[in-house]
VEXTOR-174855 format. One line per field, with one value per atom (N, C-alpha, C, CB): atom name; residue number from 1; x, y, z. Coordinates in Angstrom, 1 decimal, padded with zeros to 4 digits. Glycine has a CB too. Example, Ala and Ser with C-alpha at 12.3 -4.5 7.8 and 13.67 -1.06 7.14 Angstrom:
atom = c(N;CA;C;CB;N;CA;C;CB)
seq = c(1;1;1;1;2;2;2;2)
px = c(013.2;012.3;013.2;011.3;012.8;013.7;012.9;014.1)
py = c(-005.7;-004.5;-003.3;-004.5;-002.2;-001.1;000.0;-000.6)
pz = c(007.8;007.8;007.8;009.0;007.1;007.1;007.9;005.7)
This chain:
atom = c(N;CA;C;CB;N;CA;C;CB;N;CA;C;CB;N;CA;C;CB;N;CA;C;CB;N;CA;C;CB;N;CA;C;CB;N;CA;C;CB;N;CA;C;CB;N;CA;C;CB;N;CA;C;CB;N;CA;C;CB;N;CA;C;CB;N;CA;C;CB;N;CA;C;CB;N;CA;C;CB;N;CA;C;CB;N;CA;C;CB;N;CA;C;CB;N;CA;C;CB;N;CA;C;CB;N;CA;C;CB;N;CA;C;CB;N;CA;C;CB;N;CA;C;CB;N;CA;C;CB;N;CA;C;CB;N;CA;C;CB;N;CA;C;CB;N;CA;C;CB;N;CA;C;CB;N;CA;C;CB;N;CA;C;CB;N;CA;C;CB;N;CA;C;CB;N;CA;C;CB;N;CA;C;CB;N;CA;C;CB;N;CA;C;CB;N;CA;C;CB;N;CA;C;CB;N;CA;C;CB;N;CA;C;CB;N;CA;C;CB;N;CA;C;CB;N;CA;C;CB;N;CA;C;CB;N;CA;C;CB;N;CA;C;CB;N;CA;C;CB;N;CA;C;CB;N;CA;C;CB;N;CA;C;CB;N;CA;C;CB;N;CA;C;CB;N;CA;C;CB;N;CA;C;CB;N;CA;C;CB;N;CA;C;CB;N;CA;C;CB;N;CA;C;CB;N;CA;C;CB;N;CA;C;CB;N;CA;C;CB;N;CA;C;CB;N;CA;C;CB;N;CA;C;CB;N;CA;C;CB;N;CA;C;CB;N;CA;C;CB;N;CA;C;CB;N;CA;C;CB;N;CA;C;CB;N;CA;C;CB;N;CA;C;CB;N;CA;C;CB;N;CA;C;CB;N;CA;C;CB;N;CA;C;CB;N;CA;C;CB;N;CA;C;CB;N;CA;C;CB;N;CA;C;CB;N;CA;C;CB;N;CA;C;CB;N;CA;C;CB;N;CA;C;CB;N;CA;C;CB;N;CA;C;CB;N;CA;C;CB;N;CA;C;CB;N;CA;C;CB;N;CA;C;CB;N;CA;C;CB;N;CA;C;CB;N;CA;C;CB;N;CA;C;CB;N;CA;C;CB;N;CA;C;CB;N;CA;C;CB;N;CA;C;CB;N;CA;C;CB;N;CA;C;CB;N;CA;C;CB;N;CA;C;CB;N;CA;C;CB;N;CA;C;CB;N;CA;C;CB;N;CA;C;CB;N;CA;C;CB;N;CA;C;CB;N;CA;C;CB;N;CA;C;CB;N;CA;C;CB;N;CA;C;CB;N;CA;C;CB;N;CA;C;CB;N;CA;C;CB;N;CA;C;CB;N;CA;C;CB;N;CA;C;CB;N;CA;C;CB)
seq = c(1;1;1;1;2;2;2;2;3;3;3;3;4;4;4;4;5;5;5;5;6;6;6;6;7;7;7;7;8;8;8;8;9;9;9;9;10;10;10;10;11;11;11;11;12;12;12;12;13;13;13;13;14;14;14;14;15;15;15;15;16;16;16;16;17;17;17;17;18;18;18;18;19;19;19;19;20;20;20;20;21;21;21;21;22;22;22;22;23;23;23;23;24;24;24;24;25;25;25;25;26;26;26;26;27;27;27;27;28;28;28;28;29;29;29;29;30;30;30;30;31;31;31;31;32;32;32;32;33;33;33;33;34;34;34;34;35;35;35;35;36;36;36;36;37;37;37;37;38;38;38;38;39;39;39;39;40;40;40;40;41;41;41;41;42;42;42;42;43;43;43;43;44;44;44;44;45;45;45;45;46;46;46;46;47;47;47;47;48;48;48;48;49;49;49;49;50;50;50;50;51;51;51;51;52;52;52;52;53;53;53;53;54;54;54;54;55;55;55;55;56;56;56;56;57;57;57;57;58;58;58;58;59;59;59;59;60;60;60;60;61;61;61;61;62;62;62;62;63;63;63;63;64;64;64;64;65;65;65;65;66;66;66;66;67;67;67;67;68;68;68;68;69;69;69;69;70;70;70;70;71;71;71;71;72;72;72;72;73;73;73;73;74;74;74;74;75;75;75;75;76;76;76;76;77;77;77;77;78;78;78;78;79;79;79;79;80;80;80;80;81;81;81;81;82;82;82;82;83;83;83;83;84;84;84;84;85;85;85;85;86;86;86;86;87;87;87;87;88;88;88;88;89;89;89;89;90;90;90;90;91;91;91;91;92;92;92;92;93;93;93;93;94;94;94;94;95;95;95;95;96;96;96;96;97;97;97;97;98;98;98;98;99;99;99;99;100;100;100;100;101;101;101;101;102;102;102;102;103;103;103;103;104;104;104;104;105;105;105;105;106;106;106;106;107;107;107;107;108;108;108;108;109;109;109;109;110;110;110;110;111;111;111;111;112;112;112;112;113;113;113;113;114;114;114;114;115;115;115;115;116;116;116;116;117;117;117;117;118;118;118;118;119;119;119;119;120;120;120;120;121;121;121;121;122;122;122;122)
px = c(106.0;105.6;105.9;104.1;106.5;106.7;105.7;107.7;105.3;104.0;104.2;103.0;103.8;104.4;102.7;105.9;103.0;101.8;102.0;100.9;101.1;101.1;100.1;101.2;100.7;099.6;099.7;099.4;098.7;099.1;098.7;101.0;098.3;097.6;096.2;097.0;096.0;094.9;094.7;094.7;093.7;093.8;094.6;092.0;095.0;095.8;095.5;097.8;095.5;095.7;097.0;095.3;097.0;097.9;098.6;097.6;100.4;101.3;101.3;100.7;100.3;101.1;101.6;099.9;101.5;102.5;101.6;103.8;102.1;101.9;103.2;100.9;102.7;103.9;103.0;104.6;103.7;103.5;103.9;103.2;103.8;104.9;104.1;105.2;105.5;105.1;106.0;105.4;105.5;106.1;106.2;104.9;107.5;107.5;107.0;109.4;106.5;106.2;106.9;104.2;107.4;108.2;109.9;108.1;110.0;111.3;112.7;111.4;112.5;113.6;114.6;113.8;115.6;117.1;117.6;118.2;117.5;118.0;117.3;118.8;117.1;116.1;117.1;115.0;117.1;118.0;117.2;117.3;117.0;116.5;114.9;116.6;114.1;113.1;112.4;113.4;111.7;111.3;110.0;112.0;109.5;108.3;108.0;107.7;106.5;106.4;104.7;107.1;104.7;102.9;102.3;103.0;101.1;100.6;099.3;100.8;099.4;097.6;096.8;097.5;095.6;094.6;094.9;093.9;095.0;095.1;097.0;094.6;097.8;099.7;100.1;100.5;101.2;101.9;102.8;103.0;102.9;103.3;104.9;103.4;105.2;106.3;107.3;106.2;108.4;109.5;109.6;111.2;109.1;109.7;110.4;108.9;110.9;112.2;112.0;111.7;114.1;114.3;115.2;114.9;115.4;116.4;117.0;116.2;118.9;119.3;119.2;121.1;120.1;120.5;121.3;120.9;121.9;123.2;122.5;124.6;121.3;120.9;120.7;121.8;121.5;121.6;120.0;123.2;120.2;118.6;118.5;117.7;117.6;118.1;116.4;119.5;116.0;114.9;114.7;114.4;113.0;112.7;112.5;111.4;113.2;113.3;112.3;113.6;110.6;109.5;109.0;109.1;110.0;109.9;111.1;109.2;112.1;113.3;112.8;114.0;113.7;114.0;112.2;115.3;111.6;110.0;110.0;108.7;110.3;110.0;111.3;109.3;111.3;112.5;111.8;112.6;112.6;112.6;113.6;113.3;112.8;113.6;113.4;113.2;114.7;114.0;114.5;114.4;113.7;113.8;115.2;112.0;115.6;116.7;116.3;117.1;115.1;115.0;114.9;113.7;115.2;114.9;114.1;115.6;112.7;111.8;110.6;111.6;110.6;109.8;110.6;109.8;109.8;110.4;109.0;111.5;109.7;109.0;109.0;108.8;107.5;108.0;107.3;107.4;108.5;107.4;107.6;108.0;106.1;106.3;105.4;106.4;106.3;106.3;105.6;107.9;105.0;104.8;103.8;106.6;102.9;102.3;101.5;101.7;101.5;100.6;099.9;101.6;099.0;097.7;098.0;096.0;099.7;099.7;100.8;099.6;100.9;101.4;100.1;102.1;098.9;097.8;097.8;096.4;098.1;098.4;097.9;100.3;097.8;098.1;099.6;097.4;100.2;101.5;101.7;101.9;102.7;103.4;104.1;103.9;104.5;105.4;106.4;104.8;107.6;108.8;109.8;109.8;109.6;111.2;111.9;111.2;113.0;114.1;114.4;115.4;114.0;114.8;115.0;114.3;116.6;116.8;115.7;118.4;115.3;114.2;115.3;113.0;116.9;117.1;118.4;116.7;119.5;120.8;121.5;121.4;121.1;121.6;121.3;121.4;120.4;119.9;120.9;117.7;121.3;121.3;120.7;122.3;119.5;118.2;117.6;117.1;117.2;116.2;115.2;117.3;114.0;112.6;112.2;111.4;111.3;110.7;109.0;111.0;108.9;107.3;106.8;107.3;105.5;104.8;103.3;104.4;103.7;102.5;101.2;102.6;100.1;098.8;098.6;098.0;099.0;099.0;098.6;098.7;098.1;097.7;097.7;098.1;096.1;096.0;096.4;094.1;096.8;097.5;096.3;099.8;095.7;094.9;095.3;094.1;095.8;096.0;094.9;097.7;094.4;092.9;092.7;091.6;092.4;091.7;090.3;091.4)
py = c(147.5;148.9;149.4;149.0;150.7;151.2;151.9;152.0;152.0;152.6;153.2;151.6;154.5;154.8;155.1;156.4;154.2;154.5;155.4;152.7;156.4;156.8;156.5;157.8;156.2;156.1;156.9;154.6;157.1;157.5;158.8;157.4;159.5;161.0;160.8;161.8;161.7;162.1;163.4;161.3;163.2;164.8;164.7;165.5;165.9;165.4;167.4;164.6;167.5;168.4;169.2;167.8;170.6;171.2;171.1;172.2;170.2;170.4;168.7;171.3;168.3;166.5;166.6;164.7;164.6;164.3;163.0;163.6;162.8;162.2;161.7;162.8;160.2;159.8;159.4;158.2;159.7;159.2;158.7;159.6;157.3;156.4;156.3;154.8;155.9;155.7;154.5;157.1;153.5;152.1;152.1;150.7;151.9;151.8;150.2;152.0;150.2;148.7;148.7;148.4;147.5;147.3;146.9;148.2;146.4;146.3;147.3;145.4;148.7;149.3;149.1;150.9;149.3;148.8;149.5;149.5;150.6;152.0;152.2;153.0;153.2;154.0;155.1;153.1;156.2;157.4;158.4;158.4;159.4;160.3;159.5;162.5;159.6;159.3;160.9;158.0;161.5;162.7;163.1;163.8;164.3;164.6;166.0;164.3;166.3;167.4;167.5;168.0;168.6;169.1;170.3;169.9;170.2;171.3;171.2;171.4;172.9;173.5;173.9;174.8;173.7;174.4;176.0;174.3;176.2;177.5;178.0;178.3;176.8;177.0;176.5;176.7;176.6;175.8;174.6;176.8;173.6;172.6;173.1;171.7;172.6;173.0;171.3;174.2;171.3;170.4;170.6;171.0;169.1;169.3;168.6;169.3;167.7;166.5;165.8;165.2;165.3;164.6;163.2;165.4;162.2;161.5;161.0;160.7;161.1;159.9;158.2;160.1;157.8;156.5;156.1;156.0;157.1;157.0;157.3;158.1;158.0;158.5;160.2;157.9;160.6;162.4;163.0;163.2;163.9;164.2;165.9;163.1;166.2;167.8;168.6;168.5;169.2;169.4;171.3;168.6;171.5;173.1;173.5;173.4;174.7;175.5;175.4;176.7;175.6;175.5;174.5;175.5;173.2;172.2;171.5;171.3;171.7;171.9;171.9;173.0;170.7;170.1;169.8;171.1;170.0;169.0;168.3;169.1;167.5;166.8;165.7;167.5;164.9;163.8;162.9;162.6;163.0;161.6;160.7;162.1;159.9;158.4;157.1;157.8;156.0;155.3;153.9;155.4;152.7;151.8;150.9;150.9;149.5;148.9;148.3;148.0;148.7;147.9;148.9;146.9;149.9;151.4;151.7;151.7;151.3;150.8;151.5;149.2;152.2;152.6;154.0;151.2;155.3;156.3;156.9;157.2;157.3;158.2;159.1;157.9;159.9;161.3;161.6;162.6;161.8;161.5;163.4;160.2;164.0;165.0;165.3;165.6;166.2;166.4;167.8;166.5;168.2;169.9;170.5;170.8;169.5;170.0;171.2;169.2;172.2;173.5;173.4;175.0;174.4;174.1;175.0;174.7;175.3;175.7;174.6;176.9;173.6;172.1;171.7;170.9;171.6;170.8;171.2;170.9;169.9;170.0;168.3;170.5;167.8;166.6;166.7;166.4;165.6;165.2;164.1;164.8;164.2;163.7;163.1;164.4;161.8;161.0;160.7;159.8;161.1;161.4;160.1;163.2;159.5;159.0;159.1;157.4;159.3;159.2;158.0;160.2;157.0;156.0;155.5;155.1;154.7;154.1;153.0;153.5;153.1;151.9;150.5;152.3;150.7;149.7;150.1;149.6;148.7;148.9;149.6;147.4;149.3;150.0;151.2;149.5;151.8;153.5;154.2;153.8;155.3;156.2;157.4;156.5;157.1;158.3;158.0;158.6;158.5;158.9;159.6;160.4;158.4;159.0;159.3;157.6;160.4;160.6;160.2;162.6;159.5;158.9;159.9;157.1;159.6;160.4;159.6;162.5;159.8;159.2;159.9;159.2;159.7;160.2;161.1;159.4;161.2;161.8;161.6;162.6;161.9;161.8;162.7;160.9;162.8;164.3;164.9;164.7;165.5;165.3;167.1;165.2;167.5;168.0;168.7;167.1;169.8;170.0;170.9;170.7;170.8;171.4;171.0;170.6;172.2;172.0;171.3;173.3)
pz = c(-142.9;-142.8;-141.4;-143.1;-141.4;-140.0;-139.8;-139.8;-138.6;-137.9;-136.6;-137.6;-136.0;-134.6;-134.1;-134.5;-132.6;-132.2;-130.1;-132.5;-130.0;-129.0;-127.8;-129.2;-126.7;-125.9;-124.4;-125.7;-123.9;-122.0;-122.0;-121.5;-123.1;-122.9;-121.9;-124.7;-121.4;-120.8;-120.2;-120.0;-119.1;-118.2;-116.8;-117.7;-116.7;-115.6;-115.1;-116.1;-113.5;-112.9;-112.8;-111.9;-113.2;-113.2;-111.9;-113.6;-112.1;-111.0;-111.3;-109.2;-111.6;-111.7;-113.1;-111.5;-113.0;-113.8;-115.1;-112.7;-115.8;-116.7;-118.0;-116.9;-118.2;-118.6;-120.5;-117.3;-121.1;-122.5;-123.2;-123.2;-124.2;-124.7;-126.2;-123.8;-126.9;-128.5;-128.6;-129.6;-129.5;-129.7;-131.3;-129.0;-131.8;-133.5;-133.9;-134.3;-134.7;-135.1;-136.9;-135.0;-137.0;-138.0;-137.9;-138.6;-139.1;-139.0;-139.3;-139.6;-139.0;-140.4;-140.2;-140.7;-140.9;-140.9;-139.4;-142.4;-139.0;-138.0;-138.0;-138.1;-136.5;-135.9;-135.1;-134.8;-135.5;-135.9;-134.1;-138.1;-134.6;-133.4;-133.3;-133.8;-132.0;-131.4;-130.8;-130.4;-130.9;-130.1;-130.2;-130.4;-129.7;-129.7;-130.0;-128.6;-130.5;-130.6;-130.2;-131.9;-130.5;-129.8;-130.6;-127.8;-130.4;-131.0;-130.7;-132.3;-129.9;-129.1;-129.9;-128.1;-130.2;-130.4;-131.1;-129.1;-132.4;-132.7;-133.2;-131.2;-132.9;-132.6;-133.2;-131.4;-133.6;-134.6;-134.0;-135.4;-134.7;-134.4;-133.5;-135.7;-132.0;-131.9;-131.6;-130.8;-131.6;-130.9;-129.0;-131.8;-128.7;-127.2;-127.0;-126.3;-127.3;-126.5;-127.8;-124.6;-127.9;-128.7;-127.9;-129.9;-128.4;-128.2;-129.1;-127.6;-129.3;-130.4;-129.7;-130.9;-130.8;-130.6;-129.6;-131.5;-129.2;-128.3;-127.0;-128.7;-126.8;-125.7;-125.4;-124.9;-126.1;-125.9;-126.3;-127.3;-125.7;-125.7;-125.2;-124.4;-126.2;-125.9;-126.0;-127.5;-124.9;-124.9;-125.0;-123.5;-125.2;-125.4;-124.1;-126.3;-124.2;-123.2;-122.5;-123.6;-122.4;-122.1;-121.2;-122.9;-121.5;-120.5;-119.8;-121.1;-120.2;-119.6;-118.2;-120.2;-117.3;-116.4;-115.6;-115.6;-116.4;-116.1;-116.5;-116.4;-118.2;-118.8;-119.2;-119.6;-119.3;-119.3;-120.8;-117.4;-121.2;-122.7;-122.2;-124.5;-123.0;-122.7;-123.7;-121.1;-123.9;-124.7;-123.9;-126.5;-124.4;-123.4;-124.4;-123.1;-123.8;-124.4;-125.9;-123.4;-126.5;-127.8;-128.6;-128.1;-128.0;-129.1;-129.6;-130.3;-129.4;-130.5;-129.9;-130.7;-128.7;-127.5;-126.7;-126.4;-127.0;-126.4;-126.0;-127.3;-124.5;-123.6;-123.0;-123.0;-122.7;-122.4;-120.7;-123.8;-119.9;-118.6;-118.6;-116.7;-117.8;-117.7;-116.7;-118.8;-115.9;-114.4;-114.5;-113.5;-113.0;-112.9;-114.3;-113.0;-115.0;-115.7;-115.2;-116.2;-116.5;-116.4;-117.8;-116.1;-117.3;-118.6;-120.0;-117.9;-120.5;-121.2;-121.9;-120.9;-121.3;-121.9;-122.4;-120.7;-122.7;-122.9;-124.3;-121.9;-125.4;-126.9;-126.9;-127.5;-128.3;-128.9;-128.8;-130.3;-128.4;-128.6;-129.7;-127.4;-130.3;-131.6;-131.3;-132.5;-131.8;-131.8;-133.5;-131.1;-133.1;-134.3;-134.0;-134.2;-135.3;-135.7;-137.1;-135.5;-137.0;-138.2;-138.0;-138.2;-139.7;-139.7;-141.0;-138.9;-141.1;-142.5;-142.5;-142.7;-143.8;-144.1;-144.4;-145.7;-145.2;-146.0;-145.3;-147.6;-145.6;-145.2;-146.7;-144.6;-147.8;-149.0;-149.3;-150.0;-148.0;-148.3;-147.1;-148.0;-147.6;-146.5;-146.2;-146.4;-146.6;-146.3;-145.4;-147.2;-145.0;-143.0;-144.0;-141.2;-143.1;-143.4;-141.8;-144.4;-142.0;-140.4;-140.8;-139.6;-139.5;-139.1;-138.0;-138.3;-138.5;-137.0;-136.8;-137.4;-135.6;-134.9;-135.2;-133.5;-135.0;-134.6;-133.7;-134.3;-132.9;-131.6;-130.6;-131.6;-129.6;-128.4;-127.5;-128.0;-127.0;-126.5;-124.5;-127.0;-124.5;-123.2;-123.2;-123.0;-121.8;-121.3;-120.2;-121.0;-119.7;-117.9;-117.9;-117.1;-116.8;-116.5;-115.0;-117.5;-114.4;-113.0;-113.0;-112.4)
C-alpha cells in the first residue's frame, strides 16, 4: 500500500524559513511527478511546486524564487524548503505523487498526503 506522509510544518516568523518533507512508503512500480499544494482557511486548494523524475520542477508564481522543491536520490522523499515566508503562505500543505502501481499498468494514480500545517505569524 502506498502511503505519503508529511512532516516539518510549524510556526515560523514572517521572513524565515522552513523546510517540509513528505516520504512515500511502499513499493509502486514508478513514481511519476512528486509536488505540493496548500490550502488556507476559507481558499481553494492551490498547486505550489512540482517535481518530475528527471528533476525539472516548475513552481507558482506566488512563491517563485522563495521556495525550492526537491527530491532526494531514492525518489521516494520530496522537499519543500521555503524561504522569506509571509503570512499569506500559512495553509496546510499537501503532499502529491503520480505513480504507476504495476509494471503491466500504464495508469498514474495520484496520492496525497494528510497535510501538514505550516503557520507564519508574528
Amino acid at each position: 500500500q502506498v502511503q505519503l506522509v508529511e512532516s516539518g510544518g510549524g510556526l515560523v516568523q514572517p521572513g524565515g524559513s522552513l523546510r517540509v518533507s513528505c516520504t512515500l512508503s511502499g513499493s509502486p512500480f514508478s513514481i511519476d511527478t512528486m509536488g505540493w499544494y496548500r490550502q488556507a482557511p476559507g481558499m481553494i486548494r492551490e498547486s505550489v511546486a512540482h517535481i518530475s523524475s528527471g528533476g525539472g520542477a516548475n513552481y507558482a508564481d506566488s512563491v517563485a524564487g522563495r521556495f525550492t522543491i526537491s527530491r532526494d536520490s531514492s525518489e521516494k522523499t520530496v522537499y519543500l524548503q521555503m524561504n522569506s515566508l509571509k503570512p499569506e503562505d500559512t495553509a496546510v500543505y499537501y503532499c502529491t505523487a503520480g505513480i504507476r502501481r504495476y509494471s503491466y499498468s500504464n495508469v498514474v494514480t495520484t496520492y496525497w498526503g494528510r497535510g501538514t500545517q505550516v503557520t507564519v505569524s508574528s
